[in-house]
C-alpha positions as CSV (number, residue, x, y, z in Angstrom):
1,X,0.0,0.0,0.0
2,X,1.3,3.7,-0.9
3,X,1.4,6.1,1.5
4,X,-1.3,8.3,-0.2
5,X,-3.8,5.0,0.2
6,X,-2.2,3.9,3.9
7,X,-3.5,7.8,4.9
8,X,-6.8,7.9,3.1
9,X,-8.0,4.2,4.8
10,X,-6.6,5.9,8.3
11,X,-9.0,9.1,7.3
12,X,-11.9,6.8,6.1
13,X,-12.1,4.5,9.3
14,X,-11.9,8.0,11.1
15,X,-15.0,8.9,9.4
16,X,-16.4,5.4,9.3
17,X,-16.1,5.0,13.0
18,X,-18.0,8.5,13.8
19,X,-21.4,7.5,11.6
20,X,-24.4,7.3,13.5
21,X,-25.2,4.2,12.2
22,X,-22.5,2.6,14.7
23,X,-23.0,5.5,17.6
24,X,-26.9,5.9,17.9
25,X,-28.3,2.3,18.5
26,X,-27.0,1.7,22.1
27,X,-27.9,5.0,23.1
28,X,-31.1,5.0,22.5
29,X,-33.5,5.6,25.9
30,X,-36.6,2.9,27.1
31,X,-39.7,4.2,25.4
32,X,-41.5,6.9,27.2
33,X,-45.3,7.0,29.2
34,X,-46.2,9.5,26.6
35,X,-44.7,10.4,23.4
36,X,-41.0,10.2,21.8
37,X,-40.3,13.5,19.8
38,X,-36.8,13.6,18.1
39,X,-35.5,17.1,17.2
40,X,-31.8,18.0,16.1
41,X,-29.7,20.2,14.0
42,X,-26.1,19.3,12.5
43,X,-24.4,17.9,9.7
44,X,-25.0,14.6,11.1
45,X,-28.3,15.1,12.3
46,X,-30.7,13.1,9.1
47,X,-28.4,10.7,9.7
48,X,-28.8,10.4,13.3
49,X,-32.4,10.4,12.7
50,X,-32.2,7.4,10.4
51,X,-30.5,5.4,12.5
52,X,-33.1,6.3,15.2
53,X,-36.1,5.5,13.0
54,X,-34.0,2.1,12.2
55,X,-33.7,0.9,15.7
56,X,-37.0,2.3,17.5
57,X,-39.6,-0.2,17.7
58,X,-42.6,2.4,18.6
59,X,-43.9,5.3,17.3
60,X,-41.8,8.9,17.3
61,X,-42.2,12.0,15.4
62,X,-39.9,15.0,14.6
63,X,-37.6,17.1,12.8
64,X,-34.1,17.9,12.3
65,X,-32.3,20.6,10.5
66,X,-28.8,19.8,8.6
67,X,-26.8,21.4,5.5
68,X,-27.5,21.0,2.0
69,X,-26.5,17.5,0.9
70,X,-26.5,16.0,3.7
71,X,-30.1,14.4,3.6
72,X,-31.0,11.1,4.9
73,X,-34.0,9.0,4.1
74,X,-36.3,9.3,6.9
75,X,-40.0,8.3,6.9
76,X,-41.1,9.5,10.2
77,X,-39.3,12.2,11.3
78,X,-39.0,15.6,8.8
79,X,-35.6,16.7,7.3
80,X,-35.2,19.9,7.0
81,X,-31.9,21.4,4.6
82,X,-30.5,24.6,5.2
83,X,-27.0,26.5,4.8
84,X,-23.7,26.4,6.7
85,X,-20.9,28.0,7.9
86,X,-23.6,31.4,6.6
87,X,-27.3,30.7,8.0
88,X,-30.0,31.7,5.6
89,X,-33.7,31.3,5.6
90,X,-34.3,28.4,5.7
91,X,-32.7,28.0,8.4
92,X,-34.7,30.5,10.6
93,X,-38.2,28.9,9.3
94,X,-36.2,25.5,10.8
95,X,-35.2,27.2,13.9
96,X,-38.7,28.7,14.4
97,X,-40.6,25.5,13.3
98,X,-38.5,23.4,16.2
99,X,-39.4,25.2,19.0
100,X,-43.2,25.4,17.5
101,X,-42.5,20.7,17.6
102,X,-41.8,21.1,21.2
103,X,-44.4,23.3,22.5
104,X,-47.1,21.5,24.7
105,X,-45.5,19.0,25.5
106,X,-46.6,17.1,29.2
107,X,-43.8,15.2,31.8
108,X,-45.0,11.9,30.8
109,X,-43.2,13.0,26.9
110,X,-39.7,12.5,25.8
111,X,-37.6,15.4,23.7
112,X,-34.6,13.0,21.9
113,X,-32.0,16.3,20.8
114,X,-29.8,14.6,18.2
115,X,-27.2,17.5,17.8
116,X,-23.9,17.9,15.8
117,X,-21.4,20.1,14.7
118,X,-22.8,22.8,12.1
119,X,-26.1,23.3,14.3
120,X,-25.0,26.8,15.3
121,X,-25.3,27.9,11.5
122,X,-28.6,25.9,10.6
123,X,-30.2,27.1,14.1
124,X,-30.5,31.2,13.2
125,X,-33.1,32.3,15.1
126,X,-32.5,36.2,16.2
127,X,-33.3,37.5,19.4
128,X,-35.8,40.4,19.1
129,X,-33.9,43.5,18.1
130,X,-31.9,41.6,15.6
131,X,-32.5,40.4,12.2
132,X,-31.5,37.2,10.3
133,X,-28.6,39.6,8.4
134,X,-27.6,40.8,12.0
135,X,-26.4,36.9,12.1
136,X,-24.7,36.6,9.0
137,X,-22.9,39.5,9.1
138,X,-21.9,38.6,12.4
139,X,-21.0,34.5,11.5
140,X,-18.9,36.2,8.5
141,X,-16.9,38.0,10.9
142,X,-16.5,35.7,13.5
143,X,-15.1,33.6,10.4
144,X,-12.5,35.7,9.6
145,X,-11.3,36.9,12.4
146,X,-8.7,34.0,13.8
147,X,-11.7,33.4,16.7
148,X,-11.7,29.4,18.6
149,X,-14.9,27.7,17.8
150,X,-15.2,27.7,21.6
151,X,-14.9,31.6,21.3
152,X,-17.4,31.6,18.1
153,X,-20.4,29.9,19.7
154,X,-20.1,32.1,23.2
155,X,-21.0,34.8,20.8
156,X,-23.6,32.8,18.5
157,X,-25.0,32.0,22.2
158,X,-26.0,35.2,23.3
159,X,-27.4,36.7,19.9
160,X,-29.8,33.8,19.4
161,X,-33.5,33.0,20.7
162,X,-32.8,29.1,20.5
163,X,-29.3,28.0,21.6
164,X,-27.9,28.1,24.7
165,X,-30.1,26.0,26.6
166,X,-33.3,28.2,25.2
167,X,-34.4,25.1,23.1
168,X,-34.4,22.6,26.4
169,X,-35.9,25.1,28.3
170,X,-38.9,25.6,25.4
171,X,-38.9,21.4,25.9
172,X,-40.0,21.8,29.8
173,X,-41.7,20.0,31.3
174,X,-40.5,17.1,29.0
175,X,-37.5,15.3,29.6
176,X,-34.9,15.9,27.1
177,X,-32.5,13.5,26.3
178,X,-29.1,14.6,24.0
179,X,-27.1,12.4,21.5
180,X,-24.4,14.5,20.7
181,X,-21.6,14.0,18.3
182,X,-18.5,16.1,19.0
183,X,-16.7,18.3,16.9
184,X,-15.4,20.3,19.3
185,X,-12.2,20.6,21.1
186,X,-13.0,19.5,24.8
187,X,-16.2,17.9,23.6
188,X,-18.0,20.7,25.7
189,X,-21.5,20.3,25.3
190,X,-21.9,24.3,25.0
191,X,-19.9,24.5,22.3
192,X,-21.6,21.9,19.8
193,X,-24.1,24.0,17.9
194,X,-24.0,26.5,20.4
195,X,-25.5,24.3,23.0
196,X,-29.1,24.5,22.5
197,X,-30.3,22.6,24.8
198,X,-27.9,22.8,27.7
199,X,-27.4,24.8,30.3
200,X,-24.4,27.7,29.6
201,X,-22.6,29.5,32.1
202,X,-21.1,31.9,30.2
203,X,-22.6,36.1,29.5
204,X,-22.7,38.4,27.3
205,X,-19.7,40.4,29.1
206,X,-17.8,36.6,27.9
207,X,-19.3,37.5,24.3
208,X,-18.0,40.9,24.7
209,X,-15.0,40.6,25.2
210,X,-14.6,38.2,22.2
211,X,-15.7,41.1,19.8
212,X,-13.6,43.4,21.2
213,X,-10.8,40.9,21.6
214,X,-10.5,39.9,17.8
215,X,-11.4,43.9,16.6
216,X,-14.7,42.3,15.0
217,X,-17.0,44.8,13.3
218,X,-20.9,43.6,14.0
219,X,-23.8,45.8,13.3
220,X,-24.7,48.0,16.2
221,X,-28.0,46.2,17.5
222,X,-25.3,43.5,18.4
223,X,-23.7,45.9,20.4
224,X,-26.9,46.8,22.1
225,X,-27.7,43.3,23.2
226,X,-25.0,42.4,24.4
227,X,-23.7,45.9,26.4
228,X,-27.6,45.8,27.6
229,X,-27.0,41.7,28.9
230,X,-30.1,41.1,26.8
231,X,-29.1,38.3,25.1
232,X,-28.5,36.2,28.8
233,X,-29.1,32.6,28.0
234,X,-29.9,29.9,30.1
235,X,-28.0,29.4,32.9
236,X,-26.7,25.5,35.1
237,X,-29.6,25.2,38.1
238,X,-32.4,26.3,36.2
239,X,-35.0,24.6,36.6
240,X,-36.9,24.4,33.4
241,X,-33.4,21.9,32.5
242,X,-33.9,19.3,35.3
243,X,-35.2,16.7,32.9
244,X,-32.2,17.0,30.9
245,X,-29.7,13.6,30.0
246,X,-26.7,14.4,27.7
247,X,-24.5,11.8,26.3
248,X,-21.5,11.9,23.8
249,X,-21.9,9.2,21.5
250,X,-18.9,10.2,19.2
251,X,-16.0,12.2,19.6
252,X,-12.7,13.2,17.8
253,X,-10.6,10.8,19.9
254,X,-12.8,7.9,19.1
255,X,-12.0,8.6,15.4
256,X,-8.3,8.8,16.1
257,X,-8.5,5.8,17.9
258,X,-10.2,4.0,14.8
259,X,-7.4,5.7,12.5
260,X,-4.6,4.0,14.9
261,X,-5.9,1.0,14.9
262,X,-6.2,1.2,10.8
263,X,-2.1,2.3,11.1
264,X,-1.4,-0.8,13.4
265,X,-3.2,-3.2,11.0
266,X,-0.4,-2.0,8.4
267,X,2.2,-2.8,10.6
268,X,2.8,0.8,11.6
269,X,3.0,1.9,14.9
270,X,0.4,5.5,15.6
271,X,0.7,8.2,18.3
272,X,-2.0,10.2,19.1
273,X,-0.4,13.8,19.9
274,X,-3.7,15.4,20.8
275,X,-7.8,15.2,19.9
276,X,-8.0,19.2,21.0
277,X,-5.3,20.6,18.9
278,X,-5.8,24.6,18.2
279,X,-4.4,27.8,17.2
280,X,-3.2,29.2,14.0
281,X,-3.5,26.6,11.6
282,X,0.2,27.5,9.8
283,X,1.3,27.6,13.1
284,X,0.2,24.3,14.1
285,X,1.6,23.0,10.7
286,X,5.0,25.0,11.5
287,X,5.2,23.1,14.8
288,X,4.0,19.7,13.9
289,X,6.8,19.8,10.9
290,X,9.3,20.5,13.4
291,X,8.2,17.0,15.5
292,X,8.0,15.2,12.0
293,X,11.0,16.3,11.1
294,X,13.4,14.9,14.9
295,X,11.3,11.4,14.0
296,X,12.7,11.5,10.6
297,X,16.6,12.7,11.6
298,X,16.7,11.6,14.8
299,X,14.2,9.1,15.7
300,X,13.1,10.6,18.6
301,X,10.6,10.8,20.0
302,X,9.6,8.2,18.0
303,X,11.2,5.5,15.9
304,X,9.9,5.3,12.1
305,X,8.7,4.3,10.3
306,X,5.2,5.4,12.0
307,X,1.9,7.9,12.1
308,X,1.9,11.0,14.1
309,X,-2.3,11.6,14.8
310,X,-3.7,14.5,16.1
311,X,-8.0,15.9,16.0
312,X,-8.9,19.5,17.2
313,X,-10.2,22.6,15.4
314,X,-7.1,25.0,13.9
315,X,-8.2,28.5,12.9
316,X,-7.3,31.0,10.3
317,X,-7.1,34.9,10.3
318,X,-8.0,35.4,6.5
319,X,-5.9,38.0,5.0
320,X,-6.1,36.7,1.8
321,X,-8.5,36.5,-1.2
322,X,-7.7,32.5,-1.7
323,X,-9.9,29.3,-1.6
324,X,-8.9,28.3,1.6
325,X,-9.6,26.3,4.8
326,X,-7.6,25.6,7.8
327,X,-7.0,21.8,6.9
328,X,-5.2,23.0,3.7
329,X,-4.0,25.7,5.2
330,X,-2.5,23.3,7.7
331,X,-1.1,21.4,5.6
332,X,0.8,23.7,3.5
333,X,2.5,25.3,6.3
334,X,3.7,22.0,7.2
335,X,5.0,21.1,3.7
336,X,6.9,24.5,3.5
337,X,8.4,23.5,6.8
338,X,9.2,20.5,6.1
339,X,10.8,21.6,2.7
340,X,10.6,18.5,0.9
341,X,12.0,16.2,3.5
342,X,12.3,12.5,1.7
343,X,10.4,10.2,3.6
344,X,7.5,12.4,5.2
345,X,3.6,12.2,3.9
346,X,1.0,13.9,5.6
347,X,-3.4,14.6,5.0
348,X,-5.1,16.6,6.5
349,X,-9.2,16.9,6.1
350,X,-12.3,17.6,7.8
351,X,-14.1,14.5,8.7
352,X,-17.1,16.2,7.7
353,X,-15.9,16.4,4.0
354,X,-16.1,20.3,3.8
355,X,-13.0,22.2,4.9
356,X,-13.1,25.8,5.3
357,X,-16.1,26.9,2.3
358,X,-14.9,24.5,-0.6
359,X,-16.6,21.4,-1.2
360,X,-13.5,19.6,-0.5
361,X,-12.6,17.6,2.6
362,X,-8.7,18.6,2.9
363,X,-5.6,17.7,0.9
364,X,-2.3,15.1,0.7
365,X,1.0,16.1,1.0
366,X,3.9,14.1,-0.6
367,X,7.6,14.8,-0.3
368,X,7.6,16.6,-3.8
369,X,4.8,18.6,-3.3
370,X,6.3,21.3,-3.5
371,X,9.0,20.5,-6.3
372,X,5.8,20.0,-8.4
373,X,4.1,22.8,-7.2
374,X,7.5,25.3,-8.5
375,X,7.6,23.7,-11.8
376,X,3.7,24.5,-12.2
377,X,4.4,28.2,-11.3
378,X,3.3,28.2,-7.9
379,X,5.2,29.8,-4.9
380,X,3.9,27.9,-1.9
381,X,4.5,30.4,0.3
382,X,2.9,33.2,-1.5
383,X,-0.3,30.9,-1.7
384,X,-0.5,30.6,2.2
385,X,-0.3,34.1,2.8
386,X,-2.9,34.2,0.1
387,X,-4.8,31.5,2.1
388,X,-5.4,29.6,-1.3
389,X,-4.3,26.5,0.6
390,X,-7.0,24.9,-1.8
391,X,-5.9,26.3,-5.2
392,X,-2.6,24.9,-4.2
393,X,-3.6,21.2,-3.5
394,X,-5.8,21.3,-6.5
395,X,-3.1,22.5,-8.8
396,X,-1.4,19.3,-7.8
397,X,-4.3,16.9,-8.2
398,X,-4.1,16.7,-4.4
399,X,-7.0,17.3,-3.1
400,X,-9.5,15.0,-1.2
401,X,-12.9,14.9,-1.9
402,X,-15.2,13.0,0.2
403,X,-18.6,14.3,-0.2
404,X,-20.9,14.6,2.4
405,X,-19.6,12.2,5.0
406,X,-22.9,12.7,7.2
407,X,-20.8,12.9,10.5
408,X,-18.5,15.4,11.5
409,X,-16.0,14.7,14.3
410,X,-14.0,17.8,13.7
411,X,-9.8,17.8,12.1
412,X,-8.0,14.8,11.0
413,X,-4.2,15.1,10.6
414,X,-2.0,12.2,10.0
415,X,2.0,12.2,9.5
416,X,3.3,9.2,8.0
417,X,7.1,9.4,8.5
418,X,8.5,6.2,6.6
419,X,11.9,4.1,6.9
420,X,14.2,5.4,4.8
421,X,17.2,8.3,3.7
422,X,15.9,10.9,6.0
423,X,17.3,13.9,3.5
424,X,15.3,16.4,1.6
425,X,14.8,16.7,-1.9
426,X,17.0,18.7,-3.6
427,X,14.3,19.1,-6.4
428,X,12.8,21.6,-4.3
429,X,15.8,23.7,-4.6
430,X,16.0,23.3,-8.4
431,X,12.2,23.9,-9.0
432,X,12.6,27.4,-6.3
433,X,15.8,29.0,-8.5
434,X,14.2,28.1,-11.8
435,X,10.8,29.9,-10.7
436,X,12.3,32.5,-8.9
């Protein structure tokens, strides 16, 4: 097997080991005195849904919200499509329509919240004094502007009428029961789609501070909310949430775990550096080059050949006017770092199968990436500081496309340093002075 195929089988049982199909069925709660309404929002929400109308025996009702493309037969419970990472509207009609599924509902009833990563997008629902182009101007900027996804939903929190724990608390006196799938670092249940229907101890001073950390321009009724603490959300001891269960059914470091075990089957030995990697994406690809490149000269800390994993959510400042996305981003940092080092192979993708805006899951990186990339006329580094990480790859034939993976377990980085002449290629030199 070549290295390319060793790291895309590592990336596939990554994704393969997040699908609901495998996560939902021993989850799932005794049937209720009353009835079982299913509600959720997420990239891997239809799917989640199927799985629950494959393995509940009684009757259930609901509907879920999740991105364009990422349907799921259901016959039972509604699927709803709507837009992500820039919420549109039909994603406030969604929003508005769940909280209109779990009105009336008695304590004998059961609320099953099947939430993933990309709820915060599909879920726009404005808090009075703000409009549905309040949010996207505000999920544009918070985009751009280098912010943690952590950092990202405290502000999404506090500017919207459903997340938070405002959704649970619209469920009351039901009990509510959440299958979440993490994408998070931390696998905080706040921070996956915003929390809507937990309990969130953080305020709009918290939000504040973000804005004004990060210089991010939003629209003055934003300001207003937030100065004014009128975008409070619900906060841990209130009693509307008593009824509510949460349980992680998938996380990143279950699909690193799956990706090791697909390494050891090869007869290579995988590390797991971290499922909660952040920061700067090309300065997490600077760094990680640098511990690629004392396995491959030095064999320390680890003796190759073997896979260096790592999971978490990077982030990028855009300055640029490129096609990127912080996998690709990621991954070209590294390869200029690395600087065509012999025996080092690396992808890097979103197990969701969308990195950054592009319809493409992330990118491979070979030792003579970027020997190829100087005789096609491309300056590497110019293209990161132009964050066209995916112009790059796809100028190479690089790129990975997935589709819609229907899960989404955050990052996926893998290293493969192999046995060999640990030297770099003096290609790269030749393609740089004949380009220069």
């Amino acid at each position: 097997m070549n290295p390319r195929e060793l790291l895309q089988k590592m990336f596939a049982a990554a994704v393969e080991a997040a699908q609901p199909a495998h996560c939902i069925p021993r989850f799932l709660p005794a049937a209720p005195g009353g009835r079982l309404v299913v509600i959720g929002a997420g990239k891997a929400s239809a799917a989640m849904a199927k799985a629950v109308e494959d393995h509940w025996p009684g009757e259930l009702s609901g509907l879920v919200v999740t991105r364009y493309g990422y349907n799921a037969p259901c016959r039972r419970i509604e699927i709803v499509e709507a837009a992500h990472p820039v919420p549109d509207a039909a994603g406030l009609a969604a929003a508005g329509r769940l909280l209109q599924t779990v009105a009336g509902l008695t304590a004998d009833d059961l609320v099953l919240c099947l939430i993933s990563g990309g709820g915060s997008a599909l879920l726009p629902l404005p808090l009075p004094g703000l409009t549905l182009d309040d949010e996207q101007a505000v999920s544009r900027a918070l985009l751009k502007s280098g912010a943690t996804i952590s950092e990202m939903n405290c502000v999404r929190r506090h500017l919207s009428a459903i997340k938070g724990g405002r959704l649970a608390a619209a469920c009351h006196p039901a009990r509510v029961l959440n299958l979440l799938i993490s994408d998070v670092p931390g696998d905080n249940p706040i921070d996956i789609a915003s929390g809507p229907t937990v309990a969130d101890p953080t305020t709009c001073a918290d939000a504040l501070a973000i804005i004004r950390r990060h210089g991010i321009v939003v629209p003055p009724p934003v300001l207003d909310i937030l100065q004014g603490g009128g975008g409070e959300s619900v906060k841990p001891g209130d009693t509307r949430l008593a009824g509510v269960e949460t349980r992680l059914i998938a996380t990143p470091q279950l699909a690193l775990e799956a990706a090791a075990a697909a390494a050891r089957e090869a007869g290579l030995p995988a590390y797991i550096l971290g499922d909660a990697i952040e920061g700067e994406a090309r300065d997490v690809g600077k760094a990680f080059a640098g511990i690629a490149l004392q396995v491959a000269n030095r064999g320390q800390p680890f003796s190759r050949p073997c896979v260096l994993l790592s999971g978490g959510e990077t982030t990028v400042t855009v300055r640029g006017q490129g096609r990127g996305g912080r996998n690709v981003e990621f991954l070209l940092a590294l390869g200029i770092a690395l600087d065509g080092q012999a025996n080092v192979h690396a992808l890097a993708g979103d197990t969701d199968g969308v990195d950054g805006l592009e319809e493409t899951a992330g990118a491979y990186l070979a030792p003579d990436s970027l020997a190829r990339a100087w005789a096609l006329g491309l300056n590497p580094r110019e293209s990161l500081d132009n964050n066209d990480g995916h112009g790059f790859f796809g100028a190479l034939g690089d790129s990975i496309v997935t589709g819609p993976t229907l899960t989404n377990v955050n990052d996926f980085r893998a290293i493969l340093v192999t046995d060999g002449i640990a030297a770099r290629d003096a290609s790269v030199d030749a393609g740089r002075l004949a380009n220069r």
